[in-house]
N, C-alpha and C positions, 0 to 999 in steps of 0.2 A: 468721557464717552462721546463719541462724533456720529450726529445723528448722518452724516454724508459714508462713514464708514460702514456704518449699518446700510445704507441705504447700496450702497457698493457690492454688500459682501449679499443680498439679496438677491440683488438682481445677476450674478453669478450662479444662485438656487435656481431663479427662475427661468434665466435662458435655457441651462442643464434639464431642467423638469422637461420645458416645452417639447426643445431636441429628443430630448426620450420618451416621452406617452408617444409622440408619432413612431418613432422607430422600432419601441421593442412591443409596438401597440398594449400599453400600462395604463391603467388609472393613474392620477397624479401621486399620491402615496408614493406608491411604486415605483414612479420615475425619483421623487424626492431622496426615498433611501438607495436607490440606485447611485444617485448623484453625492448623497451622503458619503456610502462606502468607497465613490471612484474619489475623492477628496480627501476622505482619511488613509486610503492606502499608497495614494499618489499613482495609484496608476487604473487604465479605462477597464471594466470588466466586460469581456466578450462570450459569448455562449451561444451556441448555433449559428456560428457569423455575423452575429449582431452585436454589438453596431458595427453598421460599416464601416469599409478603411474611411471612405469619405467624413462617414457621420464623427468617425474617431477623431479626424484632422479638426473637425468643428471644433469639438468638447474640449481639446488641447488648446486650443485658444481661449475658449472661457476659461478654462482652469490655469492658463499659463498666468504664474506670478501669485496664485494663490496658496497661503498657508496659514492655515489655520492657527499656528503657534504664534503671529503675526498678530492677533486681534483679543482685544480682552474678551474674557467670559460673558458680560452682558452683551458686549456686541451683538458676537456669536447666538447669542440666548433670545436677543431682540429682532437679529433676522429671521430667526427658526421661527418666532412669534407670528413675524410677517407673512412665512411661508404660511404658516395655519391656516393665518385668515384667508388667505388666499384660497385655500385648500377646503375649507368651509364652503365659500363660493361654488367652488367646482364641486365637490362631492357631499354637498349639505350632512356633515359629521354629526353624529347624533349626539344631544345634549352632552353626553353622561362623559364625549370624549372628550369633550372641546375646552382648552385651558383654564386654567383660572385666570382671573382678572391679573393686571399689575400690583391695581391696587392694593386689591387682598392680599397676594403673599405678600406685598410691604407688612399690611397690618400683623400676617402671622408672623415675623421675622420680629417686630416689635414686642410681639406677644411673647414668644419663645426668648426673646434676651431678656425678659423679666422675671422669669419662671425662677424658681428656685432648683438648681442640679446641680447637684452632688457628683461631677464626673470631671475627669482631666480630658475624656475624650468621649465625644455624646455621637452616640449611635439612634438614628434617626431613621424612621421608616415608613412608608408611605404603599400600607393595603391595595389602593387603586393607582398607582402611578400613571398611569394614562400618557401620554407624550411626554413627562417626567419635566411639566412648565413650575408647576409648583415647589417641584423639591430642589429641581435647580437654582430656584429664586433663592431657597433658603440658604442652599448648598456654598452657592454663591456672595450670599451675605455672613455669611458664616467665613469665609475665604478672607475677605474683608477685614475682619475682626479679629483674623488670627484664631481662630475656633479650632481644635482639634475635630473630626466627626470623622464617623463612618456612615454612609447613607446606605439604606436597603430599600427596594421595589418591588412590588410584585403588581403582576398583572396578566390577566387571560388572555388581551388581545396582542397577536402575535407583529399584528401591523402597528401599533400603540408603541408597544415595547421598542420595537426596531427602531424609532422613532426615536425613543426615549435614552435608548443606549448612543445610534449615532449624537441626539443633544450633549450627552453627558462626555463622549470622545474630544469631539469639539470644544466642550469647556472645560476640558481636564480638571475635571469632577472623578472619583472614586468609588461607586457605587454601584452594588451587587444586584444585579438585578435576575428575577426568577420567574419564568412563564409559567402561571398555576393561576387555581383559582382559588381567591383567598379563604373561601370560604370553606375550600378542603387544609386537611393539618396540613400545619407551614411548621416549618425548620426553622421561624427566625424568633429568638426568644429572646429575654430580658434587653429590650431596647427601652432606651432612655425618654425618650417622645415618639410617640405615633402621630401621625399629621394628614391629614388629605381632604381635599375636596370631592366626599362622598359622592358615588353614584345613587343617584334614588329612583322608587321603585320596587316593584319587585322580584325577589330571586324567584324562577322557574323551577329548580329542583329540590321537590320535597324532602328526598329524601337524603340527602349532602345535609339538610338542619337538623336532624337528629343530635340530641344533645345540646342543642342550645337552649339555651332562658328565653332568649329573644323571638323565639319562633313562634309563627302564628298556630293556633289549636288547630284550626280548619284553613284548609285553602294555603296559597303562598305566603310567604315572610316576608318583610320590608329588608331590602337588602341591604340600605341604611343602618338597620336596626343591629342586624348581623353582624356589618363588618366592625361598626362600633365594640359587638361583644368578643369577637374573635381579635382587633388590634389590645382594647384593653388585657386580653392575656398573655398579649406577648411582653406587654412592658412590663420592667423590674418592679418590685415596689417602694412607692415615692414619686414614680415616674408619671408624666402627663399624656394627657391624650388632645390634641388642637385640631377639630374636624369643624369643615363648613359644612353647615345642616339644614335642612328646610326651616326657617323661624316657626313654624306649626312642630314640629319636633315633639313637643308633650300634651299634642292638645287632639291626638288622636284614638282612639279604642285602642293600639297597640302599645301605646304609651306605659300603658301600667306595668308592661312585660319588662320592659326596657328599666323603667323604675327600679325592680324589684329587683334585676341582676344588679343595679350599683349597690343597693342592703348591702351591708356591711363588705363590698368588695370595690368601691369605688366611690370618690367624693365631686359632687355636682358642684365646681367653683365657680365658675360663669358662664353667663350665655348673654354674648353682644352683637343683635340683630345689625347686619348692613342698611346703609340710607336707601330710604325707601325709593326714592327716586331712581335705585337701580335696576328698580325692575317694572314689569310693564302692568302686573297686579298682584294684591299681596299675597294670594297663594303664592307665589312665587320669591316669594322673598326669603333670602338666606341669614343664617347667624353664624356665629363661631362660638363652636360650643367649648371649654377647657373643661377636662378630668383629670383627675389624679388618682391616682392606686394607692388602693388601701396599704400602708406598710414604711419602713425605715421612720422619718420624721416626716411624715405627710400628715394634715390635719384636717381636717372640713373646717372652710371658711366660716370667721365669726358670721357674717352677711355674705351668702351668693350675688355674688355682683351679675344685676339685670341692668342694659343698659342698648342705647342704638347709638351707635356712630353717627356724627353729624356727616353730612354732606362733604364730598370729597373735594371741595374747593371753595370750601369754608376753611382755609388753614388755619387760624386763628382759634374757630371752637375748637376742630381734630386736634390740636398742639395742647390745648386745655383737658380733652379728654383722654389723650394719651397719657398726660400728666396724672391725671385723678386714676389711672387703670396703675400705672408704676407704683405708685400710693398705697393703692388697697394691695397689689402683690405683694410690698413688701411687709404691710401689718398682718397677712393675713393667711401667705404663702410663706415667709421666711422664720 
């Protein structure tokens, strides 16, 4: 991977972006997936005479000599990255949209080829896909290894998704993606792992939680809480759940709720807080939480592995505690 390549195939995003907020007067988003779709179809998209013939002869020049079948998936994956942050800048993206780390989808990627599954081809789905950085991490190291998979997405936000389908064009990735909100009945059932980097907080509509475990008696539901019990039913049983979570996760009054749905329908195998240093105070600090479904040969571990990742350029302890995590999956997972 050629960090001058990435660097190339950005700055193609960003000229494109710029040329369009001023023309088709867009927030940057809008100019992005603009420049997205004029990229994946090969050709400029015009609508009320815009863009100009002028503006048009521009964008042919940025776009001349580019093709996206030209550049590997991370590339592709690390400039989209690039756009983000960019795009963070300009239209300060609220928490709950803004990618996951690098790092972390390394570590779920590590996590997930440890796991024990029972499939020739592992159908993998992600409740909040959000600009779809996380599953393409996976999607992508998955590509890697020769992995069979199907991926599936959902998500409410219509500008997120757009986002997440052009990434997924781009890295000729496979994955079915469905604008809804997770937390009404979803069509996607027995998937093999569920994954995502939760939004937290709370859901708004009371009445969409009817029928959950996880719902609060009074007032809104932690929407955390939710989606954790709505992904947990779509997978098969045996299947895992790998969600980045608030590290406070059971150490609040709604905790108990969340508890009592995994009774005998779900088993708590670990929860390994991120280095502290990654956040700016500890409320804020995230884990990774792994579940497993009740059902085929799945067991509740002998010891729930608790534990916090060392610092992310400590390679030496990370390489040791990587080791110690493949360990206990295989005594206690396999």
């Amino acid at each position: 991977m050629n960090t001058e390549t990435i660097e190339k195939i950005y700055k193609t995003f960003e000229k494109s972006i710029e040329i369009l907020k001023e023309e088709l007067d867009v927030d940057f988003l809008d100019a992005f997936i603009e420049t997205g779709d004029n990229l994946i179809s090969g050709q400029i998209h015009v609508e009320d005479g815009k863009p100009s013939e002028a503006i048009i002869g521009e964008l042919k020049k940025i776009y001349e000599g580019f093709k996206y079948n030209d550049y590997s998936p991370e590339e592709l994956r690390k400039a989209i990255q690039l756009v983000m942050i960019r795009a963070n800048k300009e239209e300060r993206i609220q928490a709950n949209h803004q990618f996951t780390p690098e790092a972390v989808g390394m570590l779920f990627n590590y996590i997930i080829e440890n796991l024990k599954v029972d499939s020739n081809q592992l159908t993998i789905f992600d409740p909040a896909v959000g600009t779809g950085n996380l599953l393409s991490t996976i999607l992508n190291y998955f590509q890697t290894k020769r992995i069979n998979f199907k991926g599936i997405g959902v998500d409410n936000d219509d500008t997120m998704l757009s986002i997440a389908s052009m990434s997924f064009i781009f890295e000729r990735l496979e994955v079915e993606l469905f604008h809804q909100d997770s937390i009404d009945d979803l069509f996607v059932k027995n998937v093999d792992i569920a994954v995502s980097d939760l939004p937290v907080g709370y859901y708004p509509i009371d009445e969409r939680t009817k029928g959950f475990e996880t719902r609060s008696k009074e007032g809104h539901s932690f929407v955390h809480h939710l989606l954790i019990e709505q992904s947990m039913k779509t997978i098969r049983p045996g299947g895992y759940g790998v969600f980045l979570v608030p590290s406070n996760l059971f150490q609040t009054q709604e905790a108990k709720k969340l508890l009592s749905f995994f009774h005998e329908k779900v088993y708590l195998q670990a929860i390994l807080n991120l280095p502290t240093k990654m956040f700016k105070d500890e409320q804020a600090q995230k884990s990774i939480l792994i579940l497993q479904k009740v059902g085929a040969s799945a067991k509740q571990a002998e010891q729930v592995l608790l534990g916090e990742f060392p610092e992310f350029n400590n390679q030496e302890k990370m390489l040791d505690f990587l080791q110690d995590f493949k360990k206990w999956a295989q005594k206690n997972l396999f």
